[in-house]
ZAVEXLUM-672549 format. One record per residue (C-alpha): residue in one letter; x, y, z. Coordinates in steps of 0.2 Angstrom, whole numbers. Layout:
('A',(X,Y,Z)),
...
***
This chain:
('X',(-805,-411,-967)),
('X',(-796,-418,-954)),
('X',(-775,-417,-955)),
('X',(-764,-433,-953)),
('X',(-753,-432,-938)),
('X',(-740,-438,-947)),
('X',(-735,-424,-956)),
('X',(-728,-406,-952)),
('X',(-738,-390,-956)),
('X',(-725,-391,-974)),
('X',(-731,-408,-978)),
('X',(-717,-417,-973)),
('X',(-717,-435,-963)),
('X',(-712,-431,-943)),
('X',(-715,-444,-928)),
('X',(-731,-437,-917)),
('X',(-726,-426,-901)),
('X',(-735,-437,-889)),
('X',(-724,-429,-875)),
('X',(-739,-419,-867)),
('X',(-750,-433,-870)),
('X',(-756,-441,-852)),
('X',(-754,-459,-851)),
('X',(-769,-469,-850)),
('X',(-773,-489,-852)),
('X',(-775,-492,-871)),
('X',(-781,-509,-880)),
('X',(-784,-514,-898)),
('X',(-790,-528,-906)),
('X',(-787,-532,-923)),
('X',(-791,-547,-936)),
('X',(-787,-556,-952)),
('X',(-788,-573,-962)),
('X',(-780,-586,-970)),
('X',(-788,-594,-981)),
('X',(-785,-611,-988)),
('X',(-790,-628,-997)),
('X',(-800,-637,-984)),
('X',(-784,-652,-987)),
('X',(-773,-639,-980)),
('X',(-783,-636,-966)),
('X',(-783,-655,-964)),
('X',(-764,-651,-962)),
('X',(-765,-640,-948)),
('X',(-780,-650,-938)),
('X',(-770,-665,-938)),
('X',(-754,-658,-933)),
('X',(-746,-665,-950)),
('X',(-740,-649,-959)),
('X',(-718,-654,-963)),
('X',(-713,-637,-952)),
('X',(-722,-645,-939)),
('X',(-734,-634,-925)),
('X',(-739,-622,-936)),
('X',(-753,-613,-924)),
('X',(-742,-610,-910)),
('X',(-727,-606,-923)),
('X',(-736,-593,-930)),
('X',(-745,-587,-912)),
('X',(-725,-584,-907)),
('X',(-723,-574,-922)),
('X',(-737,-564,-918)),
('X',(-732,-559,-902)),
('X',(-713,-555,-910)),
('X',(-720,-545,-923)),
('X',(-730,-533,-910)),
('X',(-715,-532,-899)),
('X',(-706,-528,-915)),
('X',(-719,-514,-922)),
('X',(-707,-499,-920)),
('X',(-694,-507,-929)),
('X',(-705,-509,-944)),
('X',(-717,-493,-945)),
('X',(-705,-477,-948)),
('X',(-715,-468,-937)),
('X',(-722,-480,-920)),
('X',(-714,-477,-906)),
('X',(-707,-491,-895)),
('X',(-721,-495,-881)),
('X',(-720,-504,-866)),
('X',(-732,-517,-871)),
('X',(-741,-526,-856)),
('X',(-750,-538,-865)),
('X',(-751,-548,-882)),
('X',(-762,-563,-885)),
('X',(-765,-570,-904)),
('X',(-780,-584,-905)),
('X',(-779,-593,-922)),
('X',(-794,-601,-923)),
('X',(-799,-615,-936)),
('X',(-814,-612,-948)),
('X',(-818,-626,-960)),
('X',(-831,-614,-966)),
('X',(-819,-602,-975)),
('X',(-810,-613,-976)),
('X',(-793,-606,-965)),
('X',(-787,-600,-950)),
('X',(-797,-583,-943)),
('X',(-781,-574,-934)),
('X',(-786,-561,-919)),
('X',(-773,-551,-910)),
('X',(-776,-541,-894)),
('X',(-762,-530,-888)),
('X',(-762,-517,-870)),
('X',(-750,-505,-864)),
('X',(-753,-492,-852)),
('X',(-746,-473,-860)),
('X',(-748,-457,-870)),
('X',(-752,-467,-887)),
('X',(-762,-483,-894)),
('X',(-756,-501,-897)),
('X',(-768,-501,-916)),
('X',(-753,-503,-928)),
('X',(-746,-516,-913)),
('X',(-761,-528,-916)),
('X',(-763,-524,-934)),
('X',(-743,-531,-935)),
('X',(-746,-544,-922)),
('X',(-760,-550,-937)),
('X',(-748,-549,-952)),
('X',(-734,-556,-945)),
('X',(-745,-571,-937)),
('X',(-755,-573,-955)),
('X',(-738,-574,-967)),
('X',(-732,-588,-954)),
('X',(-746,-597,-957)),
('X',(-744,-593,-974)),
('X',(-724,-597,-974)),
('X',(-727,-614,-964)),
('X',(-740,-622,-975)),
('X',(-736,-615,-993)),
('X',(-728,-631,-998)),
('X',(-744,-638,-997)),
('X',(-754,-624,-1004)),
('X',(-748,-607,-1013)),
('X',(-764,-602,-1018)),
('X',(-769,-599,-1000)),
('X',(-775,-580,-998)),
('X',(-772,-569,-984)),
('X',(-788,-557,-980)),
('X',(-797,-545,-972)),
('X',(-785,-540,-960)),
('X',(-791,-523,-948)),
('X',(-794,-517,-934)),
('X',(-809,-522,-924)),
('X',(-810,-513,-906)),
('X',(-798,-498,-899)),
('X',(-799,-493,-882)),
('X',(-790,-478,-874)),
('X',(-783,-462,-878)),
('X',(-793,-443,-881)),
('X',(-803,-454,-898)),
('X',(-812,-468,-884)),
('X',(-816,-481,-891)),
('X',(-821,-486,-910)),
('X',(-829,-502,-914)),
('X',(-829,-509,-932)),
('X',(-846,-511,-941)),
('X',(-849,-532,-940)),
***
């Protein structure tokens, strides 16, 4: 069975020593998805949600939140993060809003809980902007879909 980094030999939560780590490039992808009333989609189509631009409000989010990551995980170190880019895509077939984070960093550790957190953060905006219309909306499915970098390779999710 393989241990969790994340505690010491006594069981106890410490941060990773990634200080004899080598730096290499690193990317993860990550997912989620709000789903909604196909009327609340109508909302965000047309631009006509009250809080206004609530695609681009919640892609800002996203790219905060990754940035932010450290401050929010206990144990994530701060990254210099070279690239975040959130796509929120419209799906009248959920219906909703499929959210896809992709974060890079060149270092001794990976961007995963970065893009995961790019994800949250984007999909509670969306949530946040449009519950006025719609409470019942369902956020889903958030995970990791591709990681890149670091002594593991790469992991790809199962479809």
């Amino acid at each position: 069975m393989m241990a969790l980094s994340h505690f010491d030999a006594g069981g106890k939560a410490h941060m990773v020593d990634v200080s004899d780590k080598p730096a290499s490039a690193r990317m993860a992808l990550a997912e989620g998805l709000v789903v909604m009333s196909p009327a609340t989609l109508d909302l965000v189509l047309q631009g006509s949600a009250a809080k206004g631009d609530v695609l681009g409000v919640a892609r800002l989010a996203g790219i905060m939140g990754a940035k932010r990551t450290a401050d929010l995980i206990p144990l994530c170190y701060p990254l210099p993060i070279s690239k975040v880019a959130l796509d929120l895509e419209p799906d009248a077939a959920l219906p909703g809003i499929r959210v896809r984070a992709t974060v890079r960093t060149t270092g001794p550790t990976g961007v995963e809980m970065e893009a995961l957190t790019a994800v949250s953060v984007a999909c509670l905006t969306l949530y946040d902007m449009l519950k006025a219309a719609e409470k019942s909306m369902r956020i889903e499915g958030i995970r990791l879909v591709v990681k890149e970098g670091g002594k593991s390779g790469r992991y790809e999710a199962a479809p």
